[in-house]
BATI-117786 format. One record per residue (C-alpha): residue number from 1; y, x, z. Coordinates in steps of 0.1 Angstrom, whole numbers, plus 5000, padded with zeros to 4 digits. Each point is the difference from the previous one (the first is absolute). Example, Ala and Ser with C-alpha at 12.3 -4.5 7.8 and 13.67 -1.06 7.14 Angstrom:
BEGIN
{num->1 | c2->4955 | c1->5123 | c3->5078}
{num->2 | c2->5034 | c1->5014 | c3->4993}
END
This chain:
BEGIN
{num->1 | c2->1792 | c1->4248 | c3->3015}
{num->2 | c2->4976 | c1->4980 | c3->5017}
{num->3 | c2->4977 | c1->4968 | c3->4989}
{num->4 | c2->5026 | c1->4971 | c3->5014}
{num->5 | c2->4964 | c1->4984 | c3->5008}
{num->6 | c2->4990 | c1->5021 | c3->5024}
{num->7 | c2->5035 | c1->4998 | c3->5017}
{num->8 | c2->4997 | c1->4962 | c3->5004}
{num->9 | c2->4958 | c1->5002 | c3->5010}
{num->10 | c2->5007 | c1->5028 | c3->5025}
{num->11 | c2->5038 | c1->5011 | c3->5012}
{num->12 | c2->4987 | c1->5013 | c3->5034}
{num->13 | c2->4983 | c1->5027 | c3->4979}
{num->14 | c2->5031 | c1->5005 | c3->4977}
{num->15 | c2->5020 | c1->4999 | c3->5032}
{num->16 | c2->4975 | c1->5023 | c3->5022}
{num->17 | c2->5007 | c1->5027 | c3->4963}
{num->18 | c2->5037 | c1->4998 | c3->5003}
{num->19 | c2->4998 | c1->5004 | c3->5038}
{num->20 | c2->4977 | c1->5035 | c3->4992}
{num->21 | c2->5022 | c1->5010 | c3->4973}
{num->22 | c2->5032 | c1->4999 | c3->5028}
{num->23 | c2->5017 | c1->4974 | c3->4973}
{num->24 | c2->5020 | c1->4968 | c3->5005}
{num->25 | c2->4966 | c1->4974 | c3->5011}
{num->26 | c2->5033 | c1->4970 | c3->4997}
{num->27 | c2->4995 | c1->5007 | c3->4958}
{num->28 | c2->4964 | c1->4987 | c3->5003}
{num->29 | c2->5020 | c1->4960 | c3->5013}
{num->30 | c2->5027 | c1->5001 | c3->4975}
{num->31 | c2->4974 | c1->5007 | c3->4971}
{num->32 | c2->4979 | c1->4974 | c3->5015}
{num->33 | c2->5032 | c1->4976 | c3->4998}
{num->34 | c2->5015 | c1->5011 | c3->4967}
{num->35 | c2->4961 | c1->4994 | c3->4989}
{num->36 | c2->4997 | c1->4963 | c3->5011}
{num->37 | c2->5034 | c1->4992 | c3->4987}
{num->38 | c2->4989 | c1->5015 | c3->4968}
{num->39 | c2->4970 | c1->4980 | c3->4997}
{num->40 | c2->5015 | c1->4970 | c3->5012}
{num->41 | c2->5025 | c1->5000 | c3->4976}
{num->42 | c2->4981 | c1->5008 | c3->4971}
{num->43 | c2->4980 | c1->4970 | c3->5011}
{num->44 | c2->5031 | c1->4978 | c3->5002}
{num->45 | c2->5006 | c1->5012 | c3->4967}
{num->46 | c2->4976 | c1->4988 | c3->4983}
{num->47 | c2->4998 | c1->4967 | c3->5011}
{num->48 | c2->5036 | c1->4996 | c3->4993}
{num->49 | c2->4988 | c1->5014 | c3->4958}
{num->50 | c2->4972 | c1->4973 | c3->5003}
{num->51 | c2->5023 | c1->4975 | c3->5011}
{num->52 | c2->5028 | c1->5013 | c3->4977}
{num->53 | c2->4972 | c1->4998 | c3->4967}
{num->54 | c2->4985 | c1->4964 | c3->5012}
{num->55 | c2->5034 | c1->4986 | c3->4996}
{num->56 | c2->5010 | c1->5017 | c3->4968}
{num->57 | c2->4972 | c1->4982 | c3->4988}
{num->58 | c2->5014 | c1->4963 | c3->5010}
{num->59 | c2->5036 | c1->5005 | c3->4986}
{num->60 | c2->4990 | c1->4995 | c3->4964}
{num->61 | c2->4980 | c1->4965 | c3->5008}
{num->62 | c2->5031 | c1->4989 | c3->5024}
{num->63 | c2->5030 | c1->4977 | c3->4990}
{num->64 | c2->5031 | c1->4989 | c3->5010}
{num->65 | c2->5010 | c1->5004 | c3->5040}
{num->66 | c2->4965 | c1->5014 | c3->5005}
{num->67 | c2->5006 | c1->5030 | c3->4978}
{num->68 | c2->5029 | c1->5003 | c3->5019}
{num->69 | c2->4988 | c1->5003 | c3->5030}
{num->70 | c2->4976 | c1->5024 | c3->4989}
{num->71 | c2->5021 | c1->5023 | c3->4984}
{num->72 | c2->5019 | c1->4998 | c3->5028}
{num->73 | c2->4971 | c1->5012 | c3->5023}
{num->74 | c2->4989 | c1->5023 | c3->4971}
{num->75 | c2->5033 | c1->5018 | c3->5007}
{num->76 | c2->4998 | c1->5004 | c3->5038}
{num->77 | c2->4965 | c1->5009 | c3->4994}
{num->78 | c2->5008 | c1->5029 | c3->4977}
{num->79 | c2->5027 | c1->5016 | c3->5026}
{num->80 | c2->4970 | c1->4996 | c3->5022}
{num->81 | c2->4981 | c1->5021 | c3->4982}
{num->82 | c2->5025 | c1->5023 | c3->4994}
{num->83 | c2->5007 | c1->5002 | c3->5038}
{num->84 | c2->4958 | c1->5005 | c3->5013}
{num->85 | c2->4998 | c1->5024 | c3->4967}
{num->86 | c2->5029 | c1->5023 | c3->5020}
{num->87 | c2->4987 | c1->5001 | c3->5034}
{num->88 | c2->4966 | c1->5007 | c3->4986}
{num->89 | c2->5010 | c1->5034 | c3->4983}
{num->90 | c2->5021 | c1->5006 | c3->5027}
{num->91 | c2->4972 | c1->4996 | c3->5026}
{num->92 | c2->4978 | c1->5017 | c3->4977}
{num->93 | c2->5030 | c1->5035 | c3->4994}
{num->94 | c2->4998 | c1->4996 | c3->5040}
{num->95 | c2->4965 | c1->5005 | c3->5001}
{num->96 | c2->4995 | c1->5029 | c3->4977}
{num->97 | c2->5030 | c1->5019 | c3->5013}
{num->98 | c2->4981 | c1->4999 | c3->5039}
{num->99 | c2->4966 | c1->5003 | c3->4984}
{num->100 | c2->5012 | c1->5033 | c3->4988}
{num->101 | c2->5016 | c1->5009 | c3->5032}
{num->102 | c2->4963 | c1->4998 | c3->5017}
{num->103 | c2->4975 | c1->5034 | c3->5000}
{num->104 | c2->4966 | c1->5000 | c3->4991}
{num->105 | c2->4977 | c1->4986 | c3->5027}
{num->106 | c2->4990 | c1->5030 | c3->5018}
{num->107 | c2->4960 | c1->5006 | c3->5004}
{num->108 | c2->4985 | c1->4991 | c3->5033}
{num->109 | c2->4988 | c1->5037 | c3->5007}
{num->110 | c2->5031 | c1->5013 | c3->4995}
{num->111 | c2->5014 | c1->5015 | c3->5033}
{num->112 | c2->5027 | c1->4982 | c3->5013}
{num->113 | c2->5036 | c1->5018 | c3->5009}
{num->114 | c2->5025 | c1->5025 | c3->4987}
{num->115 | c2->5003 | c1->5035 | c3->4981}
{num->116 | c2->4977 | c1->5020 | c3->5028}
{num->117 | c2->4973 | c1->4969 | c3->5008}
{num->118 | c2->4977 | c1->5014 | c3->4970}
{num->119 | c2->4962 | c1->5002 | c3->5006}
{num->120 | c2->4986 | c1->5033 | c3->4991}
{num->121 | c2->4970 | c1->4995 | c3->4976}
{num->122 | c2->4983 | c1->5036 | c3->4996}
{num->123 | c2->5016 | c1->5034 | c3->4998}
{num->124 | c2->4989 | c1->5028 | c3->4971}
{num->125 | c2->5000 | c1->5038 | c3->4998}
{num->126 | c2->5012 | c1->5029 | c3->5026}
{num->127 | c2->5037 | c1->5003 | c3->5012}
{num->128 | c2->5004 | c1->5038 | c3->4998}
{num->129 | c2->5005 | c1->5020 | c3->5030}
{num->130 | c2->5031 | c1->5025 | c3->4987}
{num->131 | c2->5005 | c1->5016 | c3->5034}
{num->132 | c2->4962 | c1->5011 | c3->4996}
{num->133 | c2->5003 | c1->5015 | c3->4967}
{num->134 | c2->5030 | c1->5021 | c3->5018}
{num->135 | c2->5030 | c1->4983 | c3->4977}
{num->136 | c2->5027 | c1->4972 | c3->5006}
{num->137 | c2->4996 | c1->4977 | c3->4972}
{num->138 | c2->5032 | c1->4997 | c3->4979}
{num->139 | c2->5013 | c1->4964 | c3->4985}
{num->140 | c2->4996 | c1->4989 | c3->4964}
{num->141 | c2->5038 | c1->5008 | c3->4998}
{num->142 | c2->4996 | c1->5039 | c3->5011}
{num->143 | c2->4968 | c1->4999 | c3->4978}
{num->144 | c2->5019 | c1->4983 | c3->4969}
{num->145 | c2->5027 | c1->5029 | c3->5000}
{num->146 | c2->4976 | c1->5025 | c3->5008}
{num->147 | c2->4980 | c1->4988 | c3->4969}
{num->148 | c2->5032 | c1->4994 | c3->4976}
{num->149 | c2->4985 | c1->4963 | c3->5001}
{num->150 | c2->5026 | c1->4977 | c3->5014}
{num->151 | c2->5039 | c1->4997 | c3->5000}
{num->152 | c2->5015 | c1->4976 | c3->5026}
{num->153 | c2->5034 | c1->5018 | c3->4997}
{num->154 | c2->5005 | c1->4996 | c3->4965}
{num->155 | c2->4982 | c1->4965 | c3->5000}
{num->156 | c2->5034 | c1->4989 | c3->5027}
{num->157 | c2->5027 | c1->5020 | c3->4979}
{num->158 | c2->4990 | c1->4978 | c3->4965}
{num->159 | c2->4988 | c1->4965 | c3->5017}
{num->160 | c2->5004 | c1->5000 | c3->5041}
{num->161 | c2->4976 | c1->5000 | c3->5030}
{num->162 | c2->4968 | c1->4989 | c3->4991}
{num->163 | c2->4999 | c1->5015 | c3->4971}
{num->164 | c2->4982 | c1->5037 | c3->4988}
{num->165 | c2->4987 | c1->5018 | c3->4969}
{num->166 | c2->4964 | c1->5009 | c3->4996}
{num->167 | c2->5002 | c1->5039 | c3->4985}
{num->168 | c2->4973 | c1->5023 | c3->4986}
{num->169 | c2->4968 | c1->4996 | c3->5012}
{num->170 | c2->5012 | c1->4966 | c3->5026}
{num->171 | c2->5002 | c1->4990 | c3->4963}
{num->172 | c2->4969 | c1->5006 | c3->4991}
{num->173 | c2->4984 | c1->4988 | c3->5032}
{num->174 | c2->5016 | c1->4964 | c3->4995}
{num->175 | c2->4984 | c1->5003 | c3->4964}
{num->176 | c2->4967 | c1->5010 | c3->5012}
{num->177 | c2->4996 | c1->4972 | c3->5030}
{num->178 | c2->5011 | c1->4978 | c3->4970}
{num->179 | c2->4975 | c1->5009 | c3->4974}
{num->180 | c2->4971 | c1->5003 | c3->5030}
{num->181 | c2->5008 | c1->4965 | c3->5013}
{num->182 | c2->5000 | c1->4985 | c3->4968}
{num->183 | c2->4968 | c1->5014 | c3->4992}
{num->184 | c2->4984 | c1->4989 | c3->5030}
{num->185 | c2->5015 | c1->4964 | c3->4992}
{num->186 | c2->4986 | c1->4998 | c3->4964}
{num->187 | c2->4966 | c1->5013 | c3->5014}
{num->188 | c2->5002 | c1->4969 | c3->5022}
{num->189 | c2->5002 | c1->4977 | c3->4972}
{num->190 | c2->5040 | c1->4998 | c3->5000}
{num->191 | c2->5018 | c1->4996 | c3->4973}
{num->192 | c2->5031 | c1->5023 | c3->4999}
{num->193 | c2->5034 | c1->4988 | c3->4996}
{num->194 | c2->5037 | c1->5010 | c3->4995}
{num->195 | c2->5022 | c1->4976 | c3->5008}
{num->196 | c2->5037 | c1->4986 | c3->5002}
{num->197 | c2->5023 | c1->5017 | c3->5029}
{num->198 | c2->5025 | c1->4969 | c3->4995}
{num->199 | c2->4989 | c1->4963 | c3->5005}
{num->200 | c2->5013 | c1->4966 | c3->4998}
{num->201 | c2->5004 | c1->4980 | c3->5035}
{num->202 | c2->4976 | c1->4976 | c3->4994}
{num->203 | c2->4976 | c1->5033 | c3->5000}
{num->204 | c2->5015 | c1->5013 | c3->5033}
{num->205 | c2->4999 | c1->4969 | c3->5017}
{num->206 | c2->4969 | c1->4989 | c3->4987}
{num->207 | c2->4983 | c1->5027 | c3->5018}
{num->208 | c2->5022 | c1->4998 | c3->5033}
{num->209 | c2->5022 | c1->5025 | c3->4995}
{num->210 | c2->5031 | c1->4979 | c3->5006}
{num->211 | c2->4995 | c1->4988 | c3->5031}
{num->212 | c2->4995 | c1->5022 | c3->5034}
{num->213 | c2->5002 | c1->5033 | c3->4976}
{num->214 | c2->5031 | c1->4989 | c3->4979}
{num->215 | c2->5022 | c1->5025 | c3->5018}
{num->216 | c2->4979 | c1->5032 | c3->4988}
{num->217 | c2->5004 | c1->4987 | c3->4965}
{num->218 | c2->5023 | c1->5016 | c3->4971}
{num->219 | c2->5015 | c1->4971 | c3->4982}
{num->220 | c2->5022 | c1->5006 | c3->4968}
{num->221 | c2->5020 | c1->4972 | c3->5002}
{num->222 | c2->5018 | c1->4997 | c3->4960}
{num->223 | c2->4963 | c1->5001 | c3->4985}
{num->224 | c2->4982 | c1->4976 | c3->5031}
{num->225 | c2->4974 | c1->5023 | c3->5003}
{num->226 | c2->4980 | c1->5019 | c3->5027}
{num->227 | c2->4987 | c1->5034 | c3->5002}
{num->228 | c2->4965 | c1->4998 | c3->5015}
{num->229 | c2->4986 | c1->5018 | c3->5031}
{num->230 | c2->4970 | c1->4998 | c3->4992}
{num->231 | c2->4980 | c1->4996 | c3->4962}
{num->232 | c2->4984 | c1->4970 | c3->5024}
{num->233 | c2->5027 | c1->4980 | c3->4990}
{num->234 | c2->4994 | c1->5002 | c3->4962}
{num->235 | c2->4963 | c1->5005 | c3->5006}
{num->236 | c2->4999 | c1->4965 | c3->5009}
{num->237 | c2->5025 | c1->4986 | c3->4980}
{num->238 | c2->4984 | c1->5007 | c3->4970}
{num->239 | c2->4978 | c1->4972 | c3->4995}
{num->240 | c2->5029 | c1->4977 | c3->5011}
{num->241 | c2->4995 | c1->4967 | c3->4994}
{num->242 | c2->4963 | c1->5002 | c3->4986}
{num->243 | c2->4971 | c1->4986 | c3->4999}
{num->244 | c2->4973 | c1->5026 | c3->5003}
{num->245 | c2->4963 | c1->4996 | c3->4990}
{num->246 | c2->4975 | c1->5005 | c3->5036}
{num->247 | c2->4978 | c1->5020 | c3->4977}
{num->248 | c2->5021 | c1->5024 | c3->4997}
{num->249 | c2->5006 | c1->5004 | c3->5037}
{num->250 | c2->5010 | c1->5024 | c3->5014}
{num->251 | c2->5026 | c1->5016 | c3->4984}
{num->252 | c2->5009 | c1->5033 | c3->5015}
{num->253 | c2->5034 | c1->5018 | c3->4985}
{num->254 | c2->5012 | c1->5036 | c3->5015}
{num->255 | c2->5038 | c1->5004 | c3->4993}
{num->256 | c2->5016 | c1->5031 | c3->4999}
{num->257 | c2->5037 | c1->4995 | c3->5007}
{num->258 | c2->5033 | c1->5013 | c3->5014}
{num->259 | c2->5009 | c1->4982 | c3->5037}
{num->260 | c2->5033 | c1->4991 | c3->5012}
{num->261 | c2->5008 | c1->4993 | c3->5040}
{num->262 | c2->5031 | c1->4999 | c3->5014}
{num->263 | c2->4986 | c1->5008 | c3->5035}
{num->264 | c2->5030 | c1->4977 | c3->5014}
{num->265 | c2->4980 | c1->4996 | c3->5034}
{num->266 | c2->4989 | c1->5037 | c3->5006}
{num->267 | c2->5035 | c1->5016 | c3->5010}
{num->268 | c2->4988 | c1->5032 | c3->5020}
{num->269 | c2->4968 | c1->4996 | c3->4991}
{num->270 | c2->4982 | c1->5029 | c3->4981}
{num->271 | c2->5031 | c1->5016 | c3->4986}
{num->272 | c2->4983 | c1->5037 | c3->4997}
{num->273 | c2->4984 | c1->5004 | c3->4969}
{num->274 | c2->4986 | c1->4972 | c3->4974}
{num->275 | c2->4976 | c1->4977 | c3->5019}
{num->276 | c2->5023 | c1->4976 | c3->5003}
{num->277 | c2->5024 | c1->4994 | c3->4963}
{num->278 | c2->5012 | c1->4980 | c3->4977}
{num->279 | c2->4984 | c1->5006 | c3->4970}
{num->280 | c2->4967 | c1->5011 | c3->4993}
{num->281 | c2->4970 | c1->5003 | c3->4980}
{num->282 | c2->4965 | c1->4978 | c3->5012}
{num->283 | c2->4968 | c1->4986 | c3->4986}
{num->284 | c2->4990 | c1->4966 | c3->5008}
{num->285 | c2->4969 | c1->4981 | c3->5001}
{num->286 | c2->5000 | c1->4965 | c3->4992}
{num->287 | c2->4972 | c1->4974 | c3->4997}
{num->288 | c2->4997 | c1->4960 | c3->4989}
{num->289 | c2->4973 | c1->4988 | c3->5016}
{num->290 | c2->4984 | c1->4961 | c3->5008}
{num->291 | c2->5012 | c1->4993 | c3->5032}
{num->292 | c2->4966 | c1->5002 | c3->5019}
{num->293 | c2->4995 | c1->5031 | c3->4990}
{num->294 | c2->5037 | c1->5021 | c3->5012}
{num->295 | c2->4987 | c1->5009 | c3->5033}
{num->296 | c2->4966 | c1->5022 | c3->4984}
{num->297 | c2->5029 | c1->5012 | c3->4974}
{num->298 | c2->5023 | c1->5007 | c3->5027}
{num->299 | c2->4974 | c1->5025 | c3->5020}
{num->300 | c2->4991 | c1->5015 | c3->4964}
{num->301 | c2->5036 | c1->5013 | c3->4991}
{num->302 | c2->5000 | c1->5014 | c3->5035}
{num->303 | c2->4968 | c1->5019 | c3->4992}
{num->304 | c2->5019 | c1->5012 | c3->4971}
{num->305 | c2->5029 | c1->5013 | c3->5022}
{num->306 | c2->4976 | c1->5014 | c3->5022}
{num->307 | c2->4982 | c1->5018 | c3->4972}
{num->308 | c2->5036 | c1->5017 | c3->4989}
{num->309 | c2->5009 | c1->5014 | c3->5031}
{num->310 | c2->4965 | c1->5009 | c3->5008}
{num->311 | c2->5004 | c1->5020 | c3->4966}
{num->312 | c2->5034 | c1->5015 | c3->5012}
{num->313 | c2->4985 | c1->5012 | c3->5028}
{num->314 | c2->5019 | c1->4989 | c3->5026}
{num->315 | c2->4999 | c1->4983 | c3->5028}
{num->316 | c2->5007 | c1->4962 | c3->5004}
{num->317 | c2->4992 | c1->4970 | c3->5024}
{num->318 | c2->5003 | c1->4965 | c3->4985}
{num->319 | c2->5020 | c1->4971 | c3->5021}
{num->320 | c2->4997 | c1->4964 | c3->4997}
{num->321 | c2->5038 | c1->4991 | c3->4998}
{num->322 | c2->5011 | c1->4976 | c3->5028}
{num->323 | c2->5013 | c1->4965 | c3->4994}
{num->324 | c2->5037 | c1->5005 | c3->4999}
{num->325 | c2->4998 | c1->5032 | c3->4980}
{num->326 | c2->4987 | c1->4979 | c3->4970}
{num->327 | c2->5021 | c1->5000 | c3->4970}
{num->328 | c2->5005 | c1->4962 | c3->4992}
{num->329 | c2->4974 | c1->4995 | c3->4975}
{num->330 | c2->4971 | c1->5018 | c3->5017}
{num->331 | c2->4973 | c1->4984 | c3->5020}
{num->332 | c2->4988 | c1->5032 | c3->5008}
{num->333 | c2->5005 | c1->5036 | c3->4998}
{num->334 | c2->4980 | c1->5033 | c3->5004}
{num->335 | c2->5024 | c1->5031 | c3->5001}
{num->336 | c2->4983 | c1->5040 | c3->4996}
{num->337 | c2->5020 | c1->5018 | c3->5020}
{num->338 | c2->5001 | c1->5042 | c3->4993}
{num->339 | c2->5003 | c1->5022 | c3->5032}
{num->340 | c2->5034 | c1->5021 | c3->4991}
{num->341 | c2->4993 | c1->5030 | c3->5020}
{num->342 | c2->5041 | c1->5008 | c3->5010}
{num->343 | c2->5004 | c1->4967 | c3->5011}
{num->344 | c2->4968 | c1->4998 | c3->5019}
{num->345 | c2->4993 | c1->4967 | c3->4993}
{num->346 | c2->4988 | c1->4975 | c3->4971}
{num->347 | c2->5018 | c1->4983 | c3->4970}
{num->348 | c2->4995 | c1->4979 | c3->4980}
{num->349 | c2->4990 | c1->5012 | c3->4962}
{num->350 | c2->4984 | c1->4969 | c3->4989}
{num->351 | c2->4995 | c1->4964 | c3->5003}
{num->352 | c2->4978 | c1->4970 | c3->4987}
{num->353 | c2->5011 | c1->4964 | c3->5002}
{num->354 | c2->4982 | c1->4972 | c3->4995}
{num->355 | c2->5027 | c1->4970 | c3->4989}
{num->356 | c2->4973 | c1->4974 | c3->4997}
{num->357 | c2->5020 | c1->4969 | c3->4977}
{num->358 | c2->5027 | c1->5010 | c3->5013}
{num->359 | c2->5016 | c1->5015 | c3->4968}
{num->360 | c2->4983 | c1->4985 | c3->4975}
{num->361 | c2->5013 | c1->4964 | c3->5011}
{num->362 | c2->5034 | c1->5013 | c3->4994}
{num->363 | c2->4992 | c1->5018 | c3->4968}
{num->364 | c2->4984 | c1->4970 | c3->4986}
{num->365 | c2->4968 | c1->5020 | c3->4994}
{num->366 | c2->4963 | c1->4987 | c3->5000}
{num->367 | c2->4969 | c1->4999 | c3->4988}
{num->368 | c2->4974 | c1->4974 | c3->4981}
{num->369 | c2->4966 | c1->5001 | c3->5017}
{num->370 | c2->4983 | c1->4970 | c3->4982}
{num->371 | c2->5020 | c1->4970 | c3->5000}
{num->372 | c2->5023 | c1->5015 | c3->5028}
{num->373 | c2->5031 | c1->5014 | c3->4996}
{num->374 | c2->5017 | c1->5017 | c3->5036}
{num->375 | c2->5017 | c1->5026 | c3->5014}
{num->376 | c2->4978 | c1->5033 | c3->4999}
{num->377 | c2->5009 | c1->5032 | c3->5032}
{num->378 | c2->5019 | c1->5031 | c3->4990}
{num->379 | c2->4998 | c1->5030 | c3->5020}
{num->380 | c2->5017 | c1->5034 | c3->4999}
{num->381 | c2->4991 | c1->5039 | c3->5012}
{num->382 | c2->5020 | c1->5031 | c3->5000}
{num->383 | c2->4979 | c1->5028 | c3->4983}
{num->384 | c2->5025 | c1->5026 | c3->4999}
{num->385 | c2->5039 | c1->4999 | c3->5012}
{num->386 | c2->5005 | c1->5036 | c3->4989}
{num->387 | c2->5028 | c1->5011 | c3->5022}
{num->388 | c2->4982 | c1->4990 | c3->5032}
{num->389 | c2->4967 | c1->5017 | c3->4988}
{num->390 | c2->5019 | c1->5030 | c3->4993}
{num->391 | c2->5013 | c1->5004 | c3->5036}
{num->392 | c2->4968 | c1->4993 | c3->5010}
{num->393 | c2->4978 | c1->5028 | c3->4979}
{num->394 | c2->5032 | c1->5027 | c3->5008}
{num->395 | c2->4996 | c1->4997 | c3->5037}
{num->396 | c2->4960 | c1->4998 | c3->5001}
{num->397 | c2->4991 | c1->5020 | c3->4973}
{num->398 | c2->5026 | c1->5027 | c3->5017}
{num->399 | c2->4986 | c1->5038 | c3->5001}
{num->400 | c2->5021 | c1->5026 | c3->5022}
{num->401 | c2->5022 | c1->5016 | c3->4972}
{num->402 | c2->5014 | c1->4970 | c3->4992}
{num->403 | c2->4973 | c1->4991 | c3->4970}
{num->404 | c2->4982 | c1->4965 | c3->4999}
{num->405 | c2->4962 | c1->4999 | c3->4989}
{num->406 | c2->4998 | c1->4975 | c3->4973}
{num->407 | c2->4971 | c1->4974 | c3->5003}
{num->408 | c2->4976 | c1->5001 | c3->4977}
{num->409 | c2->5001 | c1->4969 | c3->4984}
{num->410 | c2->5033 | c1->5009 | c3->4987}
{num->411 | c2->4994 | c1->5036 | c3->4985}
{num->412 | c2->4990 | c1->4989 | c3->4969}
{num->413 | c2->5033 | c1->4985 | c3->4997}
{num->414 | c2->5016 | c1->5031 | c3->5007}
{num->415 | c2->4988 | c1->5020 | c3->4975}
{num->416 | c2->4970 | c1->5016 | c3->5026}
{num->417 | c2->5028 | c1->5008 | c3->5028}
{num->418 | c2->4982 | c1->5006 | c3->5039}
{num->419 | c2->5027 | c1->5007 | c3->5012}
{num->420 | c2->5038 | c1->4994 | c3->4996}
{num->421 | c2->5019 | c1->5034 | c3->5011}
{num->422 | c2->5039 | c1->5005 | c3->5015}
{num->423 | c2->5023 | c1->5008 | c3->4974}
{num->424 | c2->5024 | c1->5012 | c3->5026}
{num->425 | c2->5001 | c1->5015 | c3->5035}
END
């Protein structure tokens, strides 16, 4: 959420965010209004407790129709308080539940528009030219049979669309990208971590799950708890309601997890193959920083996106995601996007956010520097979400048989291999 101060010093600028973002600008008034009411009645509040105490104070030294009287007003005084003590938590419920309807303010350099009103920031590697190498390049689901690596047939009869196996060596592939991304993390000074697939709500909504992306989210209802999309979610929930020492800062975790996504808005969209699913595997970067330093943290976890493709060898360009393409708690987001050679275009593999206060105001997390205690920046970064990168190394690592050249950063993770082969024709 954001600092309520900033909201009262500045609503043109919170208003000029929610504008960007393509989100209701009217929340920005009622939060402004639920706000003063708050205040006004926790003011009235109190005076009606100071009053209340003063005169608890003269009962004892009172007699006779005095005493009366006083008790009399002691008892209209205490409804009173009763009453002012209601509408204050009321007001106060009010303002919380529109405080957490309101996205992070969005950065002023952040294009402003929809889905296709990115800014192209650089573009990486060669797109190869199939047609002059004398071959039609094949898609990752060709390649994937061809290779005995991936089973979307199967994956439909045992759980549905959306779903698929990884077989033979597409099983050791999601293995290798796995092990080589976590050893590029650790070399950065990440500390690895497994973590929970299931979280409580205050976990999911905490980082801003619940809110515009509720409706991609599994829920299992008898236990109230959420499967995550992302190890972001528990990434950042884990030093819920802390205080952390600034010395220490920052703190950089990469999670290896299982994802789940409902995909409820992508009817139509990507139904060949398994770039777009419902569960898979992913390692996440995420950082605790101060909060003056999340935009120099912010370009490094890009340079460590950048440094993962580049070692995949593929080719990528890197967007600066438009306004109202932000997920709710980002103030800013760089996506790498890998060219996918049958498609003849580029998608998105990876993404860095930076989510400023944003989450750590909801989680209750911050940090001591000196006598201070406030809210520190959190910040997240998709190293590798396997089933994506996959797609991406079949169809550009591609050779005219049908086998894919493995990169070299992963050939120590497959026992040497150069080259994975057809296993039918």
């Amino acid at each position: 959420m954001i600092d309520l101060r900033l909201l009262r010093e500045d609503p043109d600028r919170v208003r000029a965010s929610q504008r960007a973002r393509g989100e209701d600008v009217a929340l920005v008034d009622s939060l402004l209004s639920a706000d003063e009411r708050r205040r006004s009645s926790g003011v009235r509040f109190d005076e009606l407790r100071a009053e209340q105490k003063q005169l608890g104070k003269l009962i004892p030294k009172a007699s006779g129709d005095e005493k009366a009287e006083l008790l009399k007003k002691a008892s209209q005084l205490a409804a009173d308080v009763k009453a002012a003590d209601a509408e204050r938590d009321a007001a106060d419920a009010e303002t919380q539940e529109l405080l957490l309807r309101l996205g992070n303010l969005v950065h002023p350099d952040v294009p402003v528009g929809g889905e296709e009103d990115f800014a192209t920031l650089e573009t990486h590697g060669e797109i190869r030219d199939f047609a002059a190498e004398g071959f039609e390049p094949k898609d990752h689901l060709e390649l994937g049979a061809l290779l005995g690596a991936i089973d979307v047939e199967r994956g439909a009869k045992v759980s549905g669309s959306r779903f698929y196996f990884l077989t033979g060596v597409g099983a050791l592939l999601e293995l290798a990208l796995v092990n080589a991304a976590m050893a590029q993390a650790t070399a950065a000074g990440f500390t690895p971590m497994l973590t929970p697939a299931l979280v409580r709500p205050q976990s999911m909504a905490g980082t801003g799950f619940l809110g515009q992306a509720a409706q991609d989210v599994y829920h299992l209802a008898d236990d109230d708890l959420y499967l995550v999309g992302t190890s972001e979610v528990p990434l950042a929930a884990y030093h819920m309601d802390e205080i952390l020492d600034a010395g220490k800062l920052p703190l950089r975790y990469a999670g290896f997890s299982p994802c789940f996504r409902r995909e409820a808005g992508s009817h139509g969209k990507d139904t060949r193959g398994i770039f777009r699913v419902h569960q898979f595997d992913k390692v996440e970067m995420f950082s605790y920083v101060a909060p003056e330093d999340s935009q120099a943290e912010h370009q490094r976890l890009l340079e460590w996106e950048k440094q993962w493709l580049t070692s995949l060898e593929l080719p990528f360009r890197v967007i600066d995601v438009a306004s109202a393409d932000l997920g709710s708690s980002a103030a800013r987001k760089f996506d790498c996007e890998a060219w996918i050679p049958t498609q003849g275009k580029y998608r998105e593999l990876t993404s860095t956010s930076d989510c400023t206060e944003f989450q750590s105001r909801r989680l209750s997390i911050r940090f001591r520097d000196g006598k201070q205690v406030k809210p520190l920046a959190t910040l997240n970064g998709t190293l590798c979400a396997v089933p994506r990168t996959i797609v991406a190394i079949l169809e550009n690592h591609q050779q005219a048989d049908g086998s894919v050249r493995v990169p070299e950063v992963l050939r120590p993770y497959l026992g040497g291999r150069e080259v994975l082969e057809p296993v039918a024709k």
